[in-house]
C-alpha positions as CSV (number, residue, x, y, z in Angstrom):
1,X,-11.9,-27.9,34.6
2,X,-8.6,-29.7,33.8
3,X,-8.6,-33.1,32.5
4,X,-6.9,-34.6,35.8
5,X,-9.2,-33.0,38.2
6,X,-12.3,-34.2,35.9
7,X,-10.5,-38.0,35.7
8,X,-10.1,-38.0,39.7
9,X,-13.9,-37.2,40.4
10,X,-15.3,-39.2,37.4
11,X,-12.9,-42.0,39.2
12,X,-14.3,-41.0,42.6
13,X,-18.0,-41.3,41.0
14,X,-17.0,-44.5,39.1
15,X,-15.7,-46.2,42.8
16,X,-19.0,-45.1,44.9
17,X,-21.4,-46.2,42.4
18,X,-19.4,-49.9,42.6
19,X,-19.8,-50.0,45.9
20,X,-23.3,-48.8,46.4
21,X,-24.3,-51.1,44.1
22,X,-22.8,-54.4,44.7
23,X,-22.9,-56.0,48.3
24,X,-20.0,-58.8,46.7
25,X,-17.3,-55.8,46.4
26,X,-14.9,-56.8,49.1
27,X,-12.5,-52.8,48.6
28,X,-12.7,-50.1,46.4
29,X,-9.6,-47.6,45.9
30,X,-9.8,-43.9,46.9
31,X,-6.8,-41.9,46.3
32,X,-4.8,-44.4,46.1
33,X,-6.0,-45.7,49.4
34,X,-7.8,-49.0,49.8
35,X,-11.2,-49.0,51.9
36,X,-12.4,-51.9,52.6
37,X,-16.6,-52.4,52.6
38,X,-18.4,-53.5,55.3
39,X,-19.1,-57.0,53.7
40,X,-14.8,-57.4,53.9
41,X,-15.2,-56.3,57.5
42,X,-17.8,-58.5,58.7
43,X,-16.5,-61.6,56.9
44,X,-13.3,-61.1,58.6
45,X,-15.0,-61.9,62.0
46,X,-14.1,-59.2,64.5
47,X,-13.3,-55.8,64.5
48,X,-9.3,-54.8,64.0
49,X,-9.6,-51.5,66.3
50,X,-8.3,-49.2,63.5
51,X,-10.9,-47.5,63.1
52,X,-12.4,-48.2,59.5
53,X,-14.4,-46.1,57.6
54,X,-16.9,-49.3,56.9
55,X,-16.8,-50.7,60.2
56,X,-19.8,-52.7,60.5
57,X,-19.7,-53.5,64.5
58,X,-21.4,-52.5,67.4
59,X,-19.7,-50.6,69.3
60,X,-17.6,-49.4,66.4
61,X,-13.6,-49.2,66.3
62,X,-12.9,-51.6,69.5
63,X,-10.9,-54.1,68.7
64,X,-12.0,-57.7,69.1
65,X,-15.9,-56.4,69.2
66,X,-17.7,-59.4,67.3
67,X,-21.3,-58.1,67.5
68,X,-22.7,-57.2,64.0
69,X,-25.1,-54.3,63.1
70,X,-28.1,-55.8,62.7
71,X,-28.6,-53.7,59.5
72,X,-26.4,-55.9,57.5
């Protein structure tokens, strides 16, 4: 394994273990994108409508939806 594929999963492996371990981490990068966490989401108040990976509403990915899952 080349040393730039093993640096992108250890990196990869490095960002979910942050984020499954810390409800206070607001965005984690993944290839170069930002994600934001669920926590970032619900604090913002409503839901945007563009369809984030982390959306934490119910019904997910309609915008202006301000009903939490009841999970979090």
């Amino acid at each position: 394994m080349s040393n730039s594929i093993k640096m992108r999963r250890d990196d990869w492996i490095y960002q979910l273990s942050i984020k499954e371990n810390s409800k206070d981490i607001l965005y984690y990068l993944e290839n170069k994108a930002v994600v934001f966490t669920e926590k970032y989401l619900a604090d913002r108040g409503q839901c945007c409508g563009n369809k984030c990976r982390h959306c934490p509403y119910i019904p997910k990915h309609q915008k202006g939806n301000n009903k939490l899952n009841e999970t979090l």
